[in-house]
LOBA-662234 format. One record per residue (C-alpha): residue in three letters; residue number from 0; x, y, z. Coordinates in nm, 4 decimals, padded with zeros to 6 digits. Layout:
 residu num       xx       yy       zz
    ALA NUM        X        Y        Z
...
This chain:
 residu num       xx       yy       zz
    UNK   0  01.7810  00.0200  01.4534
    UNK   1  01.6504 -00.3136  01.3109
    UNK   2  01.9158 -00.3394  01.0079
    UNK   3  02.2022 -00.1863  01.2493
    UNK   4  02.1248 -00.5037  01.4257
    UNK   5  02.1571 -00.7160  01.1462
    UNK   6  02.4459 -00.5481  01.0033
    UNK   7  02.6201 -00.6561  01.3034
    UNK   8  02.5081 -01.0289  01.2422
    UNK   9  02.5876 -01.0104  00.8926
    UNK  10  02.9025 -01.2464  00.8846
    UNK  11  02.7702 -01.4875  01.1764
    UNK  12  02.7153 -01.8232  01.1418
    UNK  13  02.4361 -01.8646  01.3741
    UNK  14  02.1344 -01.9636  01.3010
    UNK  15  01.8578 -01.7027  01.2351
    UNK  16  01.5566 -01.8768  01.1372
    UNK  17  01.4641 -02.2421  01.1568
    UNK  18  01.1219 -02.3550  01.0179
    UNK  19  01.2088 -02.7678  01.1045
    UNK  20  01.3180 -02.8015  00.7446
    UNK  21  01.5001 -02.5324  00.6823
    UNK  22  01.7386 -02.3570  00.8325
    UNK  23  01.9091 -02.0089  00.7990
    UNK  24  02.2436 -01.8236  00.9391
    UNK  25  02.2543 -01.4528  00.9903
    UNK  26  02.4811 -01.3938  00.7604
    UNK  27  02.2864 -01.6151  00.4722
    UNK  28  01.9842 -01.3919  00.5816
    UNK  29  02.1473 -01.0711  00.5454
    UNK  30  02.2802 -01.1944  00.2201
    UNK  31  01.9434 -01.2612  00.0621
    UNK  32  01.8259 -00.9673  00.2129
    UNK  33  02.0458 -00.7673 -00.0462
    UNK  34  01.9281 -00.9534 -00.3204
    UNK  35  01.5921 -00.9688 -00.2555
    UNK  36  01.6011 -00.5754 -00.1779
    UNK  37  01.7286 -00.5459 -00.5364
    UNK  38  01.4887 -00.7694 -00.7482
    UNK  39  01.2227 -00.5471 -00.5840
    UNK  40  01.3231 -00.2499 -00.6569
    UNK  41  01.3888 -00.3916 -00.9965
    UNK  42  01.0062 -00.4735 -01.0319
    UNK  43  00.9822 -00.1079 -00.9547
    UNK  44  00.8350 -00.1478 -00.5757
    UNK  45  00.9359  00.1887 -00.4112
    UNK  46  00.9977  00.3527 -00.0782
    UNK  47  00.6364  00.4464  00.0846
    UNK  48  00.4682  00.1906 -00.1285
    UNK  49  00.2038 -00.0234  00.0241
    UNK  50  00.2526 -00.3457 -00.0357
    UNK  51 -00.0208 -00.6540  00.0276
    UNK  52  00.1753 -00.9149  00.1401
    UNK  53  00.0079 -01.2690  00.0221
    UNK  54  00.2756 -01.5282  00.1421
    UNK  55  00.1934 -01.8852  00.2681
    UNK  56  00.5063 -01.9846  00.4181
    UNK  57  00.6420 -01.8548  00.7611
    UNK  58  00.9811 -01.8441  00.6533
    UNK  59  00.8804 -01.6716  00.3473
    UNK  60  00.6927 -01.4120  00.5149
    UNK  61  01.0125 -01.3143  00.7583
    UNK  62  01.2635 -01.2751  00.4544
    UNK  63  00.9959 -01.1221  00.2320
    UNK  64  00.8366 -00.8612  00.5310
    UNK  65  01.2220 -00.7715  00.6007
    UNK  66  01.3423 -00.6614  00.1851
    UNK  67  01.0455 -00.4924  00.1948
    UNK  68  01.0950 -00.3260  00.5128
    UNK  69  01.4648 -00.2379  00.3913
    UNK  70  01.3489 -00.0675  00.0785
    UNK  71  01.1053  00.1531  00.3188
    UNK  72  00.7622  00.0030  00.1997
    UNK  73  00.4681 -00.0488  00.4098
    UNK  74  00.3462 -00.4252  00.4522
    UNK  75 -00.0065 -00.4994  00.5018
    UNK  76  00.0182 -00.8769  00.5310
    UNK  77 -00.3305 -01.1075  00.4340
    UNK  78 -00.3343 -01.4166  00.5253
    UNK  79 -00.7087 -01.5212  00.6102
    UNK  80 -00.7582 -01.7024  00.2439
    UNK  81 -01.1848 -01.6358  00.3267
    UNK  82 -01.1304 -01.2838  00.3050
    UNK  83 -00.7825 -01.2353  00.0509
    UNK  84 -00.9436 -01.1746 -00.2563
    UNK  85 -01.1845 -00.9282 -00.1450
    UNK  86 -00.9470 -00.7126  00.0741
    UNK  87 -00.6865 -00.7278 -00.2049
    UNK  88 -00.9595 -00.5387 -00.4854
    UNK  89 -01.0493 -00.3202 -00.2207
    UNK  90 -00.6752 -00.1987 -00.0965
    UNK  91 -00.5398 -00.2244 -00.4530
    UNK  92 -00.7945  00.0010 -00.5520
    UNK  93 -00.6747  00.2688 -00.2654
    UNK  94 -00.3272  00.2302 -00.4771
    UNK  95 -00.1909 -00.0769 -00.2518
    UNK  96  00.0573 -00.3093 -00.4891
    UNK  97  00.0270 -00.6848 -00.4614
    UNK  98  00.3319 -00.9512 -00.3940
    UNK  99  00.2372 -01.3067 -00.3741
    UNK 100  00.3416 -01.6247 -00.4045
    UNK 101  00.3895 -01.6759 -00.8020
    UNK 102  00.5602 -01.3232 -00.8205
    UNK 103  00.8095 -01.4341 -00.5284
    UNK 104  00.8412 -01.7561 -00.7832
    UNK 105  01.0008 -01.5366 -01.0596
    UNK 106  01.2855 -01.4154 -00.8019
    UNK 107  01.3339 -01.6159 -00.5121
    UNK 108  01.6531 -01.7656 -00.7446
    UNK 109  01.8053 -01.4359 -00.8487
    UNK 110  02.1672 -01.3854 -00.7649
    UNK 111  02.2428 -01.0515 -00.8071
    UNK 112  02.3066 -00.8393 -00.4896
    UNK 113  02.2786 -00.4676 -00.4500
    UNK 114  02.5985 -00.3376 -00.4313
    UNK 115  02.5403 -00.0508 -00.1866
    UNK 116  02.1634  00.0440 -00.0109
    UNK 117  02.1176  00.3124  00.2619
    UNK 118  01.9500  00.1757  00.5388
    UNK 119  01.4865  00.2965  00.5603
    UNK 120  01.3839  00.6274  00.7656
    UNK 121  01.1911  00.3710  01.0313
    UNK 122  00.9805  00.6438  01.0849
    UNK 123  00.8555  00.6200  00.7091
    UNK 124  00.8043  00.2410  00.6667
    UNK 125  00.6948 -00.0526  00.8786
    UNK 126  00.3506 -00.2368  00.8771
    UNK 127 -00.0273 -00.1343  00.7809
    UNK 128 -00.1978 -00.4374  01.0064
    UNK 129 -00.5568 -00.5546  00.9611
    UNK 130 -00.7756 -00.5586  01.2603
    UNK 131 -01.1618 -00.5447  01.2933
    UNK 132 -00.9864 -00.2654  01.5928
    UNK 133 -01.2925 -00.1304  01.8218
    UNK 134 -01.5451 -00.1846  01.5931
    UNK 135 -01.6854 -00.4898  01.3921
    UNK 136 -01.5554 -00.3832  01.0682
    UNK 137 -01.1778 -00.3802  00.9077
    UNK 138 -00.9561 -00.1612  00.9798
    UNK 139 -00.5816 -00.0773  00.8916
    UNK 140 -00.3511 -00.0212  01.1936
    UNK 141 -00.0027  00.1986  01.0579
    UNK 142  00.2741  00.1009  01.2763
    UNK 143  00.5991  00.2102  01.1787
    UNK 144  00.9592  00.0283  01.2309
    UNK 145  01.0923  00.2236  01.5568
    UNK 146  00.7603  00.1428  01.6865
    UNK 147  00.8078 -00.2044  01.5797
    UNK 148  01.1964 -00.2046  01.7425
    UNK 149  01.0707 -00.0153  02.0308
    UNK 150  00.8041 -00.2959  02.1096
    UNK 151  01.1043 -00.6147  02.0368
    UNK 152  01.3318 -00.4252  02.2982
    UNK 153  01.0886 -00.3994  02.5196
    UNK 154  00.9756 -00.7755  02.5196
    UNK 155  01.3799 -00.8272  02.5109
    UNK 156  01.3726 -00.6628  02.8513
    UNK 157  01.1374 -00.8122  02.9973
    UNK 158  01.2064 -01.1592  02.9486
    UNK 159  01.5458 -01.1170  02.9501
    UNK 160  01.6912 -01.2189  02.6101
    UNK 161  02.0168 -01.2333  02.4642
    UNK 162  02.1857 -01.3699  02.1565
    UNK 163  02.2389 -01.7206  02.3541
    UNK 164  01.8370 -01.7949  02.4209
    UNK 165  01.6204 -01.9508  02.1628
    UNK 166  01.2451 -01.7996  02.0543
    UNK 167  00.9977 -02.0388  01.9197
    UNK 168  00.7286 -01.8899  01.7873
    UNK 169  00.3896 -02.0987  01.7778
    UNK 170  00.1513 -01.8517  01.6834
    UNK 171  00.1272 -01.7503  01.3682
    UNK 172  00.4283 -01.4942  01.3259
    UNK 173  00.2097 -01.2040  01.1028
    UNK 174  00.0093 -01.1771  01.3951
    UNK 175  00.0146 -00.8485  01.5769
    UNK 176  00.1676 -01.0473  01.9115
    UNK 177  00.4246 -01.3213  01.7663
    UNK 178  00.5526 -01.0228  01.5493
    UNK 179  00.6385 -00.8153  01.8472
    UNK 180  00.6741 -01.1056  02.0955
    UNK 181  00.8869 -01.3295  01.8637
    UNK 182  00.9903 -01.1823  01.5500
    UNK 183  01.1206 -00.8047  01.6987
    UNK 184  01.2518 -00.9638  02.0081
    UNK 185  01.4524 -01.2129  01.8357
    UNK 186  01.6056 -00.9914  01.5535
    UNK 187  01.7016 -00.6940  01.8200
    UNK 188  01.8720 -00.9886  02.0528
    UNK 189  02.0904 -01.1793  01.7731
    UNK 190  01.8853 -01.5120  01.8895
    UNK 191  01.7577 -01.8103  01.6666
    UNK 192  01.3925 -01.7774  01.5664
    UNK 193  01.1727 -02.1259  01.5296
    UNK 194  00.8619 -02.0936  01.3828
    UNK 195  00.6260 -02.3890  01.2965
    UNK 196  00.4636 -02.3523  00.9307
    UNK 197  00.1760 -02.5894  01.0265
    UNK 198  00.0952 -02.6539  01.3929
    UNK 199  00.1516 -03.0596  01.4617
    UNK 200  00.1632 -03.1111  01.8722
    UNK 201  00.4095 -03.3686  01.8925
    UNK 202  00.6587 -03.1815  01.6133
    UNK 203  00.6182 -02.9019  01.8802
    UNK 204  00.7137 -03.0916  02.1524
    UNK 205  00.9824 -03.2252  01.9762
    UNK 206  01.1333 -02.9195  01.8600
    UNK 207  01.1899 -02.7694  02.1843
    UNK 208  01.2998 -03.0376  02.3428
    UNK 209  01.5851 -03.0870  02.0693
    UNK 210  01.6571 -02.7353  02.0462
    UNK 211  01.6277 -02.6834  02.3994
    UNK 212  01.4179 -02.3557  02.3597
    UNK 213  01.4322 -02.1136  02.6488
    UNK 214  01.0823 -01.8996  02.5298
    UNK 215  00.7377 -01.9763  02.3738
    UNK 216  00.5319 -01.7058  02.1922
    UNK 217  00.1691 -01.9363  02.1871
    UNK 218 -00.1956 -01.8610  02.2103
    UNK 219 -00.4927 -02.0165  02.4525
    UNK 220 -00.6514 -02.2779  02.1705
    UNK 221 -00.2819 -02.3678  02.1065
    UNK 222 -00.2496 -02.4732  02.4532
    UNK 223 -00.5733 -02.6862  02.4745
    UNK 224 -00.4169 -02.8835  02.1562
    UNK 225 -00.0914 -02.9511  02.3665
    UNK 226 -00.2907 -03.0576  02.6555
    UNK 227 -00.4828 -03.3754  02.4214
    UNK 228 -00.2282 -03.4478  02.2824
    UNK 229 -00.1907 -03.8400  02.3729
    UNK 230  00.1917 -03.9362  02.3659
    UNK 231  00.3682 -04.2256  02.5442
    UNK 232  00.7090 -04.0419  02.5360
    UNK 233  00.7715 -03.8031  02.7584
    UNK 234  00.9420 -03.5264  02.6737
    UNK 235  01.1756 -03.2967  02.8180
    UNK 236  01.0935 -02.9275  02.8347
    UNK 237  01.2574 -02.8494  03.1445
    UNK 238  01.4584 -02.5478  02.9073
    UNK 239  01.1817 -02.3516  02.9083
    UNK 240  01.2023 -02.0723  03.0617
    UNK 241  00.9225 -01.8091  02.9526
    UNK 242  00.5775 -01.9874  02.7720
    UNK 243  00.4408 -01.6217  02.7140
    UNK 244  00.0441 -01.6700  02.6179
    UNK 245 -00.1547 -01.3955  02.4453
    UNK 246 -00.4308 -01.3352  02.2091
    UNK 247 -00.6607 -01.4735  02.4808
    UNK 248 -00.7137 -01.5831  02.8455
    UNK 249 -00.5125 -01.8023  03.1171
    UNK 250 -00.7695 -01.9816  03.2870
    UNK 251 -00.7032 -02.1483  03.5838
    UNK 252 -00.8045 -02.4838  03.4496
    UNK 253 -00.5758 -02.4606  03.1635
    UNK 254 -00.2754 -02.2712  03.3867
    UNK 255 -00.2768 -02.5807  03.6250
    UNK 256 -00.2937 -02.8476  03.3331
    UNK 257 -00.0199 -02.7053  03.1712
    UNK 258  00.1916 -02.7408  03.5061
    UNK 259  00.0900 -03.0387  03.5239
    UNK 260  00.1139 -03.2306  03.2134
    UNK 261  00.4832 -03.0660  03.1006
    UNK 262  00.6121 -02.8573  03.3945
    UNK 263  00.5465 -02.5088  03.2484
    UNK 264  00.4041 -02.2223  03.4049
    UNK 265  00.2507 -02.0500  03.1667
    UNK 266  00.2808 -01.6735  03.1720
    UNK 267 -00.0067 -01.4075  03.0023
    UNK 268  00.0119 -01.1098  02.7762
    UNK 269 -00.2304 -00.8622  02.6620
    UNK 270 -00.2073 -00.6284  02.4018
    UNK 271 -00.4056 -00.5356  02.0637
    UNK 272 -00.2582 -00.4725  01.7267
    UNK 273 -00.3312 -00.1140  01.7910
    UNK 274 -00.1038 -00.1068  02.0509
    UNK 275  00.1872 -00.3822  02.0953
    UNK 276  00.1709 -00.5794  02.3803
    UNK 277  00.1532 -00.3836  02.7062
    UNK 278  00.0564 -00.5640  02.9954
    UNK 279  00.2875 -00.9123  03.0913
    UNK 280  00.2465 -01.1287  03.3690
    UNK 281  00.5616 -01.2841  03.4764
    UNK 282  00.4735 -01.4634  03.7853
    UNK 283  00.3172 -01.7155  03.8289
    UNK 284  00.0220 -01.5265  04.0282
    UNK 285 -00.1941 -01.4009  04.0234
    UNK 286 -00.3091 -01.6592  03.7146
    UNK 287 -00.6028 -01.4630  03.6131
    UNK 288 -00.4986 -01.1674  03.5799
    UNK 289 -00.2436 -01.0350  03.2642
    UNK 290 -00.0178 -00.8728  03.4684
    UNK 291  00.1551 -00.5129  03.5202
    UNK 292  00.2369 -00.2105  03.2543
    UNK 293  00.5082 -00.3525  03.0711
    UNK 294  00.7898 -00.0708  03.0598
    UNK 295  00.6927  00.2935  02.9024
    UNK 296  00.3702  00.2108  02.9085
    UNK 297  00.0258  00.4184  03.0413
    UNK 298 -00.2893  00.2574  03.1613
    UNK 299 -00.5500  00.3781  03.3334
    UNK 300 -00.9511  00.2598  03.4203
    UNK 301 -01.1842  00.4999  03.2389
    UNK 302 -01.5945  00.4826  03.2915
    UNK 303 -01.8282  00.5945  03.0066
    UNK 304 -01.7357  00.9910  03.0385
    UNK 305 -01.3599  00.9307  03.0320
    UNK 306 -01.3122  00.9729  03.3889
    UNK 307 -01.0353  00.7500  03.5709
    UNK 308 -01.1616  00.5353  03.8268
    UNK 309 -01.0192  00.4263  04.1347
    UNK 310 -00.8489  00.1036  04.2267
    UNK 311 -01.0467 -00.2263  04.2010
    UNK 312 -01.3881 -00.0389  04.0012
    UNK 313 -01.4576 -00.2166  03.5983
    UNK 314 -01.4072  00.0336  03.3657
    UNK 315 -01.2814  00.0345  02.9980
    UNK 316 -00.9218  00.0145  02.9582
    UNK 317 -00.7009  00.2887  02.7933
    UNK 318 -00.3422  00.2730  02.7305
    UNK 319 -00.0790  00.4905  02.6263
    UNK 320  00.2752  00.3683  02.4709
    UNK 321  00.5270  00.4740  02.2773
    UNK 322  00.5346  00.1913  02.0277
    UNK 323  00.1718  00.1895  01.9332
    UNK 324 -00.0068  00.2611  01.6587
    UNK 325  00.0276  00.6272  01.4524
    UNK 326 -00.3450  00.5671  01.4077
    UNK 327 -00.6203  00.4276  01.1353
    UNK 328 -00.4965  00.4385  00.7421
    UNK 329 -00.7477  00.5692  00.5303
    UNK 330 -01.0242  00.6733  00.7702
    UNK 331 -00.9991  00.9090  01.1165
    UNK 332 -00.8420  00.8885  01.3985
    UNK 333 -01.1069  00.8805  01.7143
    UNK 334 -01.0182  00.5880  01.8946
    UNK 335 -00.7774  00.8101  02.1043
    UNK 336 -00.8779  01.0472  02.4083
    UNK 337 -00.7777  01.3702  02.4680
    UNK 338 -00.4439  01.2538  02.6424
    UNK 339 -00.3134  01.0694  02.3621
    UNK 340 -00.4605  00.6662  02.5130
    UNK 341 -00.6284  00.4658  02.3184
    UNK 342 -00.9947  00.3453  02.4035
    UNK 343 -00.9379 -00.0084  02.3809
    UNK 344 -01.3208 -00.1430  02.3911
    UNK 345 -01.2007 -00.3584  02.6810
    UNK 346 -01.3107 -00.3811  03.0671
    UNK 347 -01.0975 -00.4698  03.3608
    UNK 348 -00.9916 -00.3211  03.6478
    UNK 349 -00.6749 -00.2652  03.8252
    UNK 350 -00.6404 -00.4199  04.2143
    UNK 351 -00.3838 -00.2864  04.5062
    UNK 352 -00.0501 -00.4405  04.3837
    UNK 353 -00.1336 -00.3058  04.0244
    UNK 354 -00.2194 -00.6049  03.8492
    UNK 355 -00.4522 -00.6025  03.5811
    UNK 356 -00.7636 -00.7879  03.4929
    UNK 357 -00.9216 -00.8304  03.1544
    UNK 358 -01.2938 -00.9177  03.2272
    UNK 359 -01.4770 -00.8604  02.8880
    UNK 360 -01.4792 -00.6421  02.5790
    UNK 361 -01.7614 -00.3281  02.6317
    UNK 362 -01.8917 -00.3889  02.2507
    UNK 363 -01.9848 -00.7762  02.3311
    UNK 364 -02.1662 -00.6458  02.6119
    UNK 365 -02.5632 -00.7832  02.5994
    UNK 366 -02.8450 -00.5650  02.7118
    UNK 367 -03.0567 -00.7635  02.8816
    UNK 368 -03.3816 -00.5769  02.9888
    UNK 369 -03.1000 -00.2780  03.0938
    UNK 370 -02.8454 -00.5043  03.2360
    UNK 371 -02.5167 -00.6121  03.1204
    UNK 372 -02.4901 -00.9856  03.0289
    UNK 373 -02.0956 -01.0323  02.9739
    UNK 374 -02.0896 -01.3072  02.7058
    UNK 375 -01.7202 -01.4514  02.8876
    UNK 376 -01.8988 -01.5013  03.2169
    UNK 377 -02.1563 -01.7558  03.0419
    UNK 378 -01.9379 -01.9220  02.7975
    UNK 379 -01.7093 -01.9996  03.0995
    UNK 380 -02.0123 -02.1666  03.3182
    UNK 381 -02.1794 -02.3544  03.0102
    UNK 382 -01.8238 -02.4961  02.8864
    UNK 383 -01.8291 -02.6598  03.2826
    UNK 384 -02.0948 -02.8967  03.1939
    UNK 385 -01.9628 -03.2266  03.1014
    UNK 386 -01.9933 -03.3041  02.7375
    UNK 387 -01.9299 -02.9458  02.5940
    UNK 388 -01.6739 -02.9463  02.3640
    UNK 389 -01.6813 -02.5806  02.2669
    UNK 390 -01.9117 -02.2795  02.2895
    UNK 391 -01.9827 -01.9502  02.2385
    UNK 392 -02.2035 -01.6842  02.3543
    UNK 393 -02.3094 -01.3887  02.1188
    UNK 394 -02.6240 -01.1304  02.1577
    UNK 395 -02.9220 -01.2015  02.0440
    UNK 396 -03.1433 -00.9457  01.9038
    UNK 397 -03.5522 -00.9511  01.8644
    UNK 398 -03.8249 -00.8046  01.6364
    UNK 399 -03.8651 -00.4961  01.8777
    UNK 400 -03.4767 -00.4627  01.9116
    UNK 401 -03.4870 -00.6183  02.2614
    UNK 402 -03.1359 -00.7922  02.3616
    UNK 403 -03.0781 -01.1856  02.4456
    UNK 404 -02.8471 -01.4051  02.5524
    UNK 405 -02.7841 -01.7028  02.2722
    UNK 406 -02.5969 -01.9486  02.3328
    UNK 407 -02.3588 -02.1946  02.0320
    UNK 408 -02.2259 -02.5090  02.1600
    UNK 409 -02.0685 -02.7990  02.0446
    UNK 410 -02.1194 -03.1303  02.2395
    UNK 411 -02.2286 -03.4389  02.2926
    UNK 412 -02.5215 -03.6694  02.4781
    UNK 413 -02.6125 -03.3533  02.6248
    UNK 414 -02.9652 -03.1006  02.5802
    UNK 415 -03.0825 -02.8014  02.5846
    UNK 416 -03.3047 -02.8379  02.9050
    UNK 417 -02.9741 -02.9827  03.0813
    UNK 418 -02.7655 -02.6802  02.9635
    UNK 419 -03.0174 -02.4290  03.0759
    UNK 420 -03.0409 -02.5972  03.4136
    UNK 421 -02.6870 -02.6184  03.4278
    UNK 422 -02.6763 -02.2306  03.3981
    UNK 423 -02.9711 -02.1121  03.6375
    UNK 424 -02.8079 -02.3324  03.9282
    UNK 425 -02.4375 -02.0782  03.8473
    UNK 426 -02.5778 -01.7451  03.7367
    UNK 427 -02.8237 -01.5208  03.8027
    UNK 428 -03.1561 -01.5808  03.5625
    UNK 429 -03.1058 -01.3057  03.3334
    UNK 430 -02.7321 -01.4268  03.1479
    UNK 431 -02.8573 -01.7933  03.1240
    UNK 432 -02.9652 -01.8051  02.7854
    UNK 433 -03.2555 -01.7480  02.6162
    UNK 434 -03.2044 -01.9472  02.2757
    UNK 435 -02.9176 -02.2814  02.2820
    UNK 436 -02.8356 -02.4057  01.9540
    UNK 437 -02.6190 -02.7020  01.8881
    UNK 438 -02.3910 -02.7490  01.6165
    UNK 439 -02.0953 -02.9588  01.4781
    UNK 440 -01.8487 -02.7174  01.4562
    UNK 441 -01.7492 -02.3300  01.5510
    UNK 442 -01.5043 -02.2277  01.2301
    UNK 443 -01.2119 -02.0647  01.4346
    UNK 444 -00.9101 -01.8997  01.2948
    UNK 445 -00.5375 -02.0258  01.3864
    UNK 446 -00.5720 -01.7966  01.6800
    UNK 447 -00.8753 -01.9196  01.7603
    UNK 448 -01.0868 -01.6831  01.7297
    UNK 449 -01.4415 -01.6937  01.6030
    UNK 450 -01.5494 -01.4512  01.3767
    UNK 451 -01.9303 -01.4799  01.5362
């Protein structure tokens, strides 16, 4: 389905990709599409291989993740440079081949097309993704390329894309939600794909107001870094029509800002890279919650046995699609129920007009003296106090295996008595926590995440 599609593009002019410096057409894509399928195959990289992708620039990544995809190899991209060179010993070990940067350096200038190529089974190639999944350590999610197309014409759907809007991508496009949200949805609608290889504020600003771009694919911390942004110009972003935020929460604060500031409503996603995205919200209410089912897809509110609960009770969150994940590579498959949905590790809850609400993750839960401490609920009432500049929550755990709530903020003129009075006047006594430490930084990821 994917290289039907760009078969059909194959002599257009448009413009595919545009990284701010570079630009390319369809029908340049396609072109080095046959090449570059050919000087792989040439360095003897096969159908069904698994291949760690190690690629530092956006563009790169797109062309590269496509020849390999046409060839019918699995991609397992790595991009967390902490981590690289131990995942790529431990995956090349389990028969994984490497393709980095200095290897793409030996053929990026070759010339020589494959004459003729039959086009991948999509059911036996697509993308082994990383994920720390329901658990706290690694695992590899195997999503194939129908589930991959399944999951662009889906997002196509739903915010109505054709080969006339414009897609600019924010987020980093190997993660599990640009790829679907961005990547897939652009290349199955014949639209112009902008991606930012470093994230500069103003340069985003800039390039959708010159390009006029219709939909944004961004994530929560990306948002805060729009909002400081100090700029005497004011730009014009009144094209947007769809600023699609996932990989993390929609506060109010930050839904209003955004409204405020540049005139964008900012819509929610949730999804996992088990799964795709699945739940959208569209509207512009209710803000906290992530929305409705997105189309063919399952959910349903589960409590500790498995049984469904009715409307409006927390439960964990299971979801059933057709574009998710075939399951775990190299280890088993239990992170699926009975009926097929996968046990997501998250709680919410489902109200009358079947929206959905994300209120924690069941694994950060802390165990308090036998009550539940959601770490979400306290990060949101410390980062209220004036002088907090960032903060997380994480459990605590003592000599006797006891449970507390500690607390990791960054900020400034302000104390530990003053945050812990702060807290007792907004929660109950039990989730204020127990231990505060202050610190100059929390080491987040592009999306960010922390990895405490």
């Amino acid at each position: 389905m994917l290289f039907d599609k760009l078969c059909l593009y194959a002599e257009s002019e448009k413009v595919a990709i545009d990284n701010y410096y570079k630009k390319i057409t369809y029908k340049e894509l396609y072109s080095q599409l046959c090449i570059l399928s050919n000087s792989l195959s040439r360095l003897k990289f096969r159908p069904k291989d698994v291949v760690i992708l190690c690629i530092d620039s956006q563009i790169d990544f797109v062309i590269l993740f496509l020849s390999f995809l046409l060839i019918g190899c699995w991609v397992m991209p790595i991009i967390d440079k902490d981590d690289a060179e131990k995942l790529i010993r431990k995956y090349k070990k389990r028969g994984a081949k490497i393709f980095d940067n200095g290897l793409y350096n030996s053929i990026k200038d070759d010339k020589n097309s494959c004459k003729s190529f039959s086009f991948p089974d999509e059911e036996k190639c697509g993308i082994y993704h990383l994920t720390s999944g329901t658990t706290a350590h690694e695992k590899v999610c195997v999503r194939t390329l129908s589930s991959l197309c399944k999951e662009g014409m889906t997002y196509k759907k739903l915010m109505k894309v054709n080969s006339s809007k414009s897609i600019l991508s924010v987020a980093p496009i190997y993660h599990s939600f640009a790829l679907g949200a961005a990547f897939m949805t652009a290349f199955m609608s014949g639209c112009t794909l902008f991606l930012t290889e470093e994230f500069v504020p103003r340069r985003v600003l800039k390039v959708i107001e010159l390009n006029k771009i219709q939909i944004l694919v961004l994530v929560p911390i990306m948002v805060k870094l729009l909002l400081r942004t100090n700029t005497n110009k004011k730009y014009t972003l009144n094209s947007v029509e769809t600023a699609l935020v996932g990989a993390g929460q929609v506060t109010q604060e930050l839904y209003d800002q955004m409204r405020n500031k540049y005139g964008i409503d900012l819509c929610a996603n949730y999804g996992s890279t088990e799964t795709g995205g699945i739940i959208s919200r569209m509207t512009s209410e209710p803000v906290l919650s992530v929305g409705k089912p997105m189309e063919g897809v399952c959910i349903k509110i589960c409590n500790s046995c498995g049984d469904e609960l009715e409307i409006g009770n927390v439960g964990e969150l299971r979801v059933k699609a057709a574009y998710m994940m075939k399951g775990y590579a190299y280890e088993s498959n239990d992170d699926f129920d009975a009926e097929g949905y996968f046990i997501t590790g998250d709680l919410g809850y489902i109200d009358d007009n079947k929206n959905v609400f994300i209120v924690g993750r069941l694994k950060k839960l802390i165990n308090v003296g036998g009550k539940k401490v959601n770490p979400y609920e306290v990060e949101e009432v410390i980062r209220m106090y004036p002088g907090v500049q960032d903060c997380i929550v994480v459990k605590g755990v003592k000599n006797d295996k006891s449970e507390y709530v500690k607390a990791i903020i960054v900020g400034q003129g302000i104390t530990k008595h003053e945050i812990y009075k702060h807290c007792i006047k907004k929660m109950t006594m039990y989730k204020c926590p127990t231990q505060i430490e202050f610190v100059p930084f929390i080491k987040r990821n592009l999306l960010g995440k922390s990895k405490l």
